[in-house]
C-alpha positions in Angstrom: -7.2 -1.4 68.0 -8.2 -5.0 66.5 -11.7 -5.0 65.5 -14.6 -8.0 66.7 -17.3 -9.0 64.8 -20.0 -10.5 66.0 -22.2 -12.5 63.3 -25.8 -11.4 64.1 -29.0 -11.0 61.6 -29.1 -7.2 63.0 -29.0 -5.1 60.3 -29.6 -1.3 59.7 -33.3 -0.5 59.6 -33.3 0.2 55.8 -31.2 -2.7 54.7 -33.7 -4.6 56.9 -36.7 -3.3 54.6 -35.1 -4.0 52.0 -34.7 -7.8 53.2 -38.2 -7.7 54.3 -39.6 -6.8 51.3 -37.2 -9.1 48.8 -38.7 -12.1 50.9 -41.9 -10.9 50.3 -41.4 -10.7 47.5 -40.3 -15.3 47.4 -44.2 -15.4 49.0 -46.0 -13.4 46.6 -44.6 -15.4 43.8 -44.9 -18.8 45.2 -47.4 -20.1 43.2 -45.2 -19.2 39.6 -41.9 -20.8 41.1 -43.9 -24.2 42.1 -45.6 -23.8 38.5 -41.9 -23.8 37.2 -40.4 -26.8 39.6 -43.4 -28.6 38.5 -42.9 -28.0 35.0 -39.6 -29.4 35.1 -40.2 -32.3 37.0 -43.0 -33.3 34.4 -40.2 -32.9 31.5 -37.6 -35.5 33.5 -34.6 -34.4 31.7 -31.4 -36.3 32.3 -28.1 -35.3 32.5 -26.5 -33.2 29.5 -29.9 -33.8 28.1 -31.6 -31.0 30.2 -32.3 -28.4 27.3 -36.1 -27.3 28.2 -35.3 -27.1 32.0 -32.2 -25.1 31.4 -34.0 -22.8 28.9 -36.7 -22.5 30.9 -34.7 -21.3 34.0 -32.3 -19.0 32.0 -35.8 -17.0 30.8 -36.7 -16.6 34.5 -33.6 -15.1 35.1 -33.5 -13.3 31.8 -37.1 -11.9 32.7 -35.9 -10.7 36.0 -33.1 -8.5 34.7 -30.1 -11.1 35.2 -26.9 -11.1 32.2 -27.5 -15.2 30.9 -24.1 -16.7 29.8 -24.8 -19.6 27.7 -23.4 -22.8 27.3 -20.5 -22.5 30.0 -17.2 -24.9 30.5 -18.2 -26.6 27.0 -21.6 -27.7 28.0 -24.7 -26.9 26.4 -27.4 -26.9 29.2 -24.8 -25.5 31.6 -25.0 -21.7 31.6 -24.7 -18.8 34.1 -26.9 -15.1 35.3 -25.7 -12.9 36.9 -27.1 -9.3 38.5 -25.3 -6.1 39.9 -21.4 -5.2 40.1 -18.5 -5.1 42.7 -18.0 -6.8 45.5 -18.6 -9.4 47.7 -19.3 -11.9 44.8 -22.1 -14.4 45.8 -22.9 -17.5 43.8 -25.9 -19.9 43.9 -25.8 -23.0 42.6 -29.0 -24.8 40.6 -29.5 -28.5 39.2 -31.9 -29.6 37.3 -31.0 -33.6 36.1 -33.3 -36.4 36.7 -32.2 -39.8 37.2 -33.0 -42.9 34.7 -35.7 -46.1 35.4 -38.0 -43.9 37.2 -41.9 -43.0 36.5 -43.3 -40.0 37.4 -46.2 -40.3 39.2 -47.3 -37.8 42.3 -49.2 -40.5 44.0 -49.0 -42.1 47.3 -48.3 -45.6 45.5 -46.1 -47.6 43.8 -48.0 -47.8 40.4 -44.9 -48.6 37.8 -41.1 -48.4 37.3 -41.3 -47.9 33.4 -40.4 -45.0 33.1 -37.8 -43.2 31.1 -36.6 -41.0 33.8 -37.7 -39.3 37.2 -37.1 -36.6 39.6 -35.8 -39.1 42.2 -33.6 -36.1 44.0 -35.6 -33.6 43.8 -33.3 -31.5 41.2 -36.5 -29.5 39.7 -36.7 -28.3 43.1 -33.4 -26.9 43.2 -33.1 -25.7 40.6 -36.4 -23.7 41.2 -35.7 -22.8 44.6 -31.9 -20.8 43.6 -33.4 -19.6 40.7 -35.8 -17.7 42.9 -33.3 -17.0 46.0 -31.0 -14.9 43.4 -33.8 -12.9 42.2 -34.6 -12.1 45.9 -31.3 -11.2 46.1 -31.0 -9.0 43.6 -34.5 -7.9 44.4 -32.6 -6.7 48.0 -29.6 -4.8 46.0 -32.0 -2.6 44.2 -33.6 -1.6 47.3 -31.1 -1.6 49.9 -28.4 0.1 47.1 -25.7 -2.1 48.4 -22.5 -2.9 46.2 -22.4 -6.7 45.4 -23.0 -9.2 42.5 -25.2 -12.7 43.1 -24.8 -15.0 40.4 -26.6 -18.1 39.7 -24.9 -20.9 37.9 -27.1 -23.8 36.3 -25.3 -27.4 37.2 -26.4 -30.0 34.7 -25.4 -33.5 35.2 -25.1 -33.7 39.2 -26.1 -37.5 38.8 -23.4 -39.1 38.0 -21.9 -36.9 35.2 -20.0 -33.9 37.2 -21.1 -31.2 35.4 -19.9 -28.9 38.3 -16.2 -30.6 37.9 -15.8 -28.9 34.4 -17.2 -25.5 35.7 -15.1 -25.7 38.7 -12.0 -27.2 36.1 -13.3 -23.7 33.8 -12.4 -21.0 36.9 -15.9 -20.6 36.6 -16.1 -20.2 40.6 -12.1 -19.0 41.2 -13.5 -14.8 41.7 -16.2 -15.7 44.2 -16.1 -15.0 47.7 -18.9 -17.6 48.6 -20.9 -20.4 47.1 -24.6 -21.4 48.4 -26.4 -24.6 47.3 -29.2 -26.8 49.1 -30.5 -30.5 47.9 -33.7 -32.1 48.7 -34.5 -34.2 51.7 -36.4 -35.9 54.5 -35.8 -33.6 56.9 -34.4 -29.6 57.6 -31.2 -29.0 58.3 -27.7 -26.9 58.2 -24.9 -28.3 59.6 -21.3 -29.1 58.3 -22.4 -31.0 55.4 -19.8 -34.4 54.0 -19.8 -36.3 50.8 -17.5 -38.8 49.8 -15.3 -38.9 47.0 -16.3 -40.6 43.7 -14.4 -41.8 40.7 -16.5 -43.8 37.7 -15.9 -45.6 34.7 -17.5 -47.7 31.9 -15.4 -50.6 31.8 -16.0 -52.2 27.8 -14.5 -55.8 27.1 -14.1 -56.9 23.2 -14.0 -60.9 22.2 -14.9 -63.0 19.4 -18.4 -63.9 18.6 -19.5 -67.7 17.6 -22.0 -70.0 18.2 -22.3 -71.2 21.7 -23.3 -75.0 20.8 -21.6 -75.1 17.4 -18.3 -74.0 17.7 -17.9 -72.5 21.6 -14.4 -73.2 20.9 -14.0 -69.7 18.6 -15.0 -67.7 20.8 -14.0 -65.3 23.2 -16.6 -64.0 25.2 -16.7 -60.7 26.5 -18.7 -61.4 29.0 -16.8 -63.5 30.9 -14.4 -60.5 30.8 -17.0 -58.7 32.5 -17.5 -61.6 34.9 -14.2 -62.0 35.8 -13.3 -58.4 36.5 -16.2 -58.2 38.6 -15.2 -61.2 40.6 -11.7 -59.4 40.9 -13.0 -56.4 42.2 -15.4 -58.8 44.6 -12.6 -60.3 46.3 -10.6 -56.9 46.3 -13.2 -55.9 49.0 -11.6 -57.3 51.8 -8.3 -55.7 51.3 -9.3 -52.0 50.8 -10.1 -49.4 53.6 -13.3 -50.8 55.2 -14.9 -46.8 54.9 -14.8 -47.3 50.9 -17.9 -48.0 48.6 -17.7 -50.0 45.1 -20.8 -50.4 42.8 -21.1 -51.2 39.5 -23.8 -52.3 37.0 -23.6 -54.8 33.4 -25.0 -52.1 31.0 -24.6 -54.9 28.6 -24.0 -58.4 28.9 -25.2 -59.6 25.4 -28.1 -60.3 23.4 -28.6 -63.7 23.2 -27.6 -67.1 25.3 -26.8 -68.8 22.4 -24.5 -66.4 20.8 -20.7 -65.8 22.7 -21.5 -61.9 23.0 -18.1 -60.1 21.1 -19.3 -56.8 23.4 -20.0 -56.2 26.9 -20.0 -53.2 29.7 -20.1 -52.6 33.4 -20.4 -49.5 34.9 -18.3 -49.0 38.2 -18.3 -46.4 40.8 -15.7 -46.4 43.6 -15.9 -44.1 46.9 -14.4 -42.9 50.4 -14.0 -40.0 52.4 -10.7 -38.9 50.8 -10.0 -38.6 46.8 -6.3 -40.0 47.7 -7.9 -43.7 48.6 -10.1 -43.2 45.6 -8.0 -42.8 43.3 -6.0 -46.1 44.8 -8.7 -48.0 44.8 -10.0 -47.0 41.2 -6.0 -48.0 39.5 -6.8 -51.1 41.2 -9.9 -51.3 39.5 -8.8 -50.9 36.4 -5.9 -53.3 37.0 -8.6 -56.1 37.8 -9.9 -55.2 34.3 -6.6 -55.3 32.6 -6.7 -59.2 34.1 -9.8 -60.7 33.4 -8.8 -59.0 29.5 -5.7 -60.9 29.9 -7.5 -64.2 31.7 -10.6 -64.8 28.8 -8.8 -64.0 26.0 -10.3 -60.4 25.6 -10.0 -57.0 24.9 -10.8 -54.3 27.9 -10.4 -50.1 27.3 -12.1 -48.1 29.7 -14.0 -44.5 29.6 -13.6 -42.5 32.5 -17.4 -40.7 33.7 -16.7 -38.4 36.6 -14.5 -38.2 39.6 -15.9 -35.4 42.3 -13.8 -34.7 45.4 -15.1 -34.8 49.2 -17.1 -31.9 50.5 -14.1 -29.1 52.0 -16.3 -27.4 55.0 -16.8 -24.4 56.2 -18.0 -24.1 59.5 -18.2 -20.4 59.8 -20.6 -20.1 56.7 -22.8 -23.4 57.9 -23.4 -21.9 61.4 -24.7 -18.5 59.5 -27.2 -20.4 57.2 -28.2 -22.4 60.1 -28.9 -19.5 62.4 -31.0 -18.6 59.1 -33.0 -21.6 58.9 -33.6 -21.6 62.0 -35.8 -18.3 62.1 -37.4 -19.1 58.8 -38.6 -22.7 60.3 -40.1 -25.8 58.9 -43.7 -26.5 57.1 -46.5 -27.2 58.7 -48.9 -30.1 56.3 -52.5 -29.1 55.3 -55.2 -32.0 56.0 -54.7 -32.9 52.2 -50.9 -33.0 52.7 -50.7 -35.2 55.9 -53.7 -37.6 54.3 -50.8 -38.2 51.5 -47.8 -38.0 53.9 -49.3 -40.7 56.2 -50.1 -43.0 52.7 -46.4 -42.3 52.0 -44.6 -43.3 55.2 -47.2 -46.3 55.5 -45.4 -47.7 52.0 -41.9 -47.3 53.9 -43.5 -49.2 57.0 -43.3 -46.1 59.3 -45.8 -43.6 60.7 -45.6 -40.4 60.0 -43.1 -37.7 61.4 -44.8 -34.3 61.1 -42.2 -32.9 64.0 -39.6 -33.4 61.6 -40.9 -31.8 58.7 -41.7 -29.2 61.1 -38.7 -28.4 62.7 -34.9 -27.5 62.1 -32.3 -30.1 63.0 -29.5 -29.7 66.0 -26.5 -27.5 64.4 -23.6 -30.4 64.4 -19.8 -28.9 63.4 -19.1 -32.6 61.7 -21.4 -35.2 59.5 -21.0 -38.7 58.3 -20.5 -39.0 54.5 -22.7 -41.3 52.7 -23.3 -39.9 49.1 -20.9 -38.1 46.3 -21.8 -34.5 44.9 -19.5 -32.7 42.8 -20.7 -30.0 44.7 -17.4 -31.1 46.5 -15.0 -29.7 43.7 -16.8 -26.1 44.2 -15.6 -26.5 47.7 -12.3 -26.8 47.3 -11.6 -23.5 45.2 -14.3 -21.3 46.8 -15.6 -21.1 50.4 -19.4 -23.4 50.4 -22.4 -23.7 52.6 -25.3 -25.6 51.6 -28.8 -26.6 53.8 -31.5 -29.0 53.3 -35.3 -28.8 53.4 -38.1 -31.5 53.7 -39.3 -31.6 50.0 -40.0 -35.1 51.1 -42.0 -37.2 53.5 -39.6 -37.6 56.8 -37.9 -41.0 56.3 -37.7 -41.1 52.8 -34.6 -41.8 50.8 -33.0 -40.4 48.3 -33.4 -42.0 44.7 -36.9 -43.5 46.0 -40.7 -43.5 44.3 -41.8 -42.0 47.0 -39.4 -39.1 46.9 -40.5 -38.6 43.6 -44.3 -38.8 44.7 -43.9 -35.9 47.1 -41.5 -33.7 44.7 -44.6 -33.9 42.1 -47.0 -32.0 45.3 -47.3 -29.2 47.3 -44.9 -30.4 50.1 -42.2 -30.9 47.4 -42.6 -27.5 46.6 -43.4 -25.9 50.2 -40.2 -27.1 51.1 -38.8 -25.7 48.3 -39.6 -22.3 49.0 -38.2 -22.9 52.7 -34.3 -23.6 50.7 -35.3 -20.1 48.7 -36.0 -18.1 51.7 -32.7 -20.0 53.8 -30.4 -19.3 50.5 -32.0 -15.6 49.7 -31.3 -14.2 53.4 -27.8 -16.2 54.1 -26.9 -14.2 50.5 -27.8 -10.9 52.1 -26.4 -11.5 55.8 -22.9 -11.9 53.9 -23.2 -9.2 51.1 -24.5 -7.0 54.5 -21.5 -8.3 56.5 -18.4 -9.2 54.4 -16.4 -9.2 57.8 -18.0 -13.1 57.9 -16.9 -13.8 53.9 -13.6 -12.4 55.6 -13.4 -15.1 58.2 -15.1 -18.2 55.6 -12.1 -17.3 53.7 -9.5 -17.8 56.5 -10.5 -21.4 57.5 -11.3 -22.4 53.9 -7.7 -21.7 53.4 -6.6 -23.1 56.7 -8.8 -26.6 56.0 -7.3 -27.2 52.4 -3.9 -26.2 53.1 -1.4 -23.8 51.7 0.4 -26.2 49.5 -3.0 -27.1 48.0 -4.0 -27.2 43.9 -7.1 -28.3 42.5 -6.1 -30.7 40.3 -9.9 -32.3 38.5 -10.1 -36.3 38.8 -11.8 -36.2 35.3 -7.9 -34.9 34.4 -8.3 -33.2 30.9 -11.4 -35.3 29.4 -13.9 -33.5 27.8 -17.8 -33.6 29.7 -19.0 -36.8 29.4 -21.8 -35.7 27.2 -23.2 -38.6 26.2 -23.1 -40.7 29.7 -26.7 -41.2 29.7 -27.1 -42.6 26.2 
């Protein structure tokens, strides 16, 4: 007779003690895992560079009884933990990169943008917040004496420098049965999550230096390589699928006026729903380069950054950690909190939301893409479900002073411990029912397709470590 599941949280009475008491176990040590997400934001480490937070979070793990495995896929600050044996095989995933041009300051005001680097996306947090949700976990195994592993992986370079891509490129996910990550936001939430595809490069043009009033005629500017291209690529926009998304930035256009600069660089980022169009739409790119090299008389090579795939979801997974976060809720603000929330949403010309914060968002089987996460990659060789929480002030976006404000307080970190408590009992419902990892598993395979291999858009390149420099 065929077997149905249903996917409840109703588990036996001790398993459900031993949940209890894992969780309780997230509250009593609040206070040390804030200490440590704060402690991280403060240091600001960019990608690849990220050798105290890393450290710091591999002696967490190490202090909690977890195997460390260091420098993973070739990447120093990357490494993984891992606690118990046999199957179902959860892993967590951490980051813990800031972004560049940002000050760190936990107040309700712009004050300065001088800074070296800041917490922009809240990565201290989540890397904080797994770190603690697989010690819960393993926390539940001991007590519960269930078979299972939970393994935490620590992501370096999520901003911009796909430090999941090499792990994923490693077979560093390929004997997991499910992946669980969260991210930072403005708001709670668990539905089908989407990112776009992303593809980058550092486009360098070589020319001739001279003297711009002297002898303008020996020289070839780079510059105008630069300029060129990115005109190219301007008027490219109208012929390209209207969903796609082209940035780019002149790291370095010269030093002087009066000097035809023999070096420049601009950084270029292309996007869309699908890695096919990406990839299209990069060759073109690259194409537009190869002319303006041609056109000013210069010399263009380019390095390739990253390339991260869409987000492959699982609906099965998401509507589990939903029903999750659902029971463990939203934050409510202290006095102190909402006097600082209120200064916050003021700066963005809104009142405050504190029904937001409060609350969990409608359950949705489909989302609009509007960032790139190599969190994607992951997807595509393991079933994934990912949340998230309202580390910061509802209405705030992403990459934003005031989302670094509120990661530096208590409602950065309140939140955080909401993502713990979502990721530490989704972890358990699966490792308690592997009938659902069962069911992931069959429309993971049925939404990528039997003819499917992951194939990296980085191709064979070694990790970018120097991107940031």
């Amino acid at each position: 007779m065929k077997r149905i599941y249903t996917f409840g949280l109703a588990l036996c009475t001790l398993a459900l003690h031993a949940q209890d008491k894992a969780l309780s176990g997230l509250d009593a040590k609040a206070g040390k895992y804030a200490d440590i997400a704060l402690q991280i934001w403060d240091w600001a480490e960019m990608g690849y560079q990220e050798e105290k937070s890393s450290a710091l979070l591999q002696q967490t793990l190490k202090d909690a009884g977890f195997r460390i495995e260091t420098g993973i896929a070739g990447i120093p600050t990357a490494f993984m933990a891992e606690y118990g044996s046999g199957g179902p095989v959860i892993g967590i995933l951490g980051e813990y990169d800031a972004l560049p041009g940002l000050s760190q300051q936990a107040l309700p005001e712009k004050k300065s943008a001088g800074g070296v680097a800041g917490h922009a996306c809240g990565h201290h947090l989540f890397g904080t917040a797994s770190a603690a949700a697989a010690i819960a976990v393993k926390d539940w195994l001991i007590s519960s004496g269930k078979a299972g592993t939970v393994r935490f992986y620590g992501c370096p370079a999520e901003e911009g420098g796909g430090g999941k891509v090499y792990m994923t490129r490693a077979g560093l996910f390929d004997q997991l049965d499910a992946v669980l990550h969260w991210h930072p936001g403005a708001a709670n939430g668990a539905s089908a999550g989407a990112s776009l595809a992303n593809k980058s490069a550092k486009f360098r043009f070589y020319g001739v230096s001279a003297h711009a009033a002297a002898a303008p005629e020996r020289g070839r500017s780079a510059l105008d390589g630069v300029e060129a291209m990115n005109m190219m690529v301007n008027l490219m926009r109208e012929h390209i699928p209207q969903e796609t998304r082209i940035h780019y930035v002149i790291t370095d256009g010269g030093k002087a006026p009066n000097v035809v600069p023999d070096f420049a660089e601009v950084y270029y980022y292309a996007r869309h729903n699908t890695r096919e169009v990406v990839r299209e739409v990069f060759d073109r790119i690259v194409k537009a380069g190869e002319g303006a090299a041609l056109g000013t008389g210069t010399r263009m090579e380019y390095e390739l950054i990253n390339g991260v795939y869409e987000t492959l979801p699982n609906v099965t997974l998401q509507k589990v950690m939903h029903q999750t976060l659902s029971e463990v809720g939203g934050m409510t603000y202290t006095p102190e909190e909402k006097a600082f929330a209120e200064k916050i949403a003021a700066s963005m010309g809104i009142e405050l939301d504190e029904a937001t914060a409060a609350s969990v968002a409608p359950f949705r089987e489909e989302s609009r893409a509007f960032g790139s996460t190599d969190v994607g990659d992951v997807s595509f060789v393991v079933p994934t479900v990912g949340l998230r929480a309202a580390t910061w002030v509802p209405g705030t976006p992403a990459h934003s002073w005031q989302a670094v404000a509120a990661g530096g307080t208590s409602i950065g970190t309140k939140g955080m411990m909401i993502a713990a408590k979502t990721l530490a009992r989704t972890a358990i419902e699966l490792l308690s029912q592997p009938e659902i990892l069962t069911q992931a598993r069959m429309e993971f395979e049925n939404r990528r397709g039997p003819d499917f291999r992951y194939e990296s858009l980085l191709g064979d390149r070694a990790p970018a470590l120097d991107y940031r420099n």
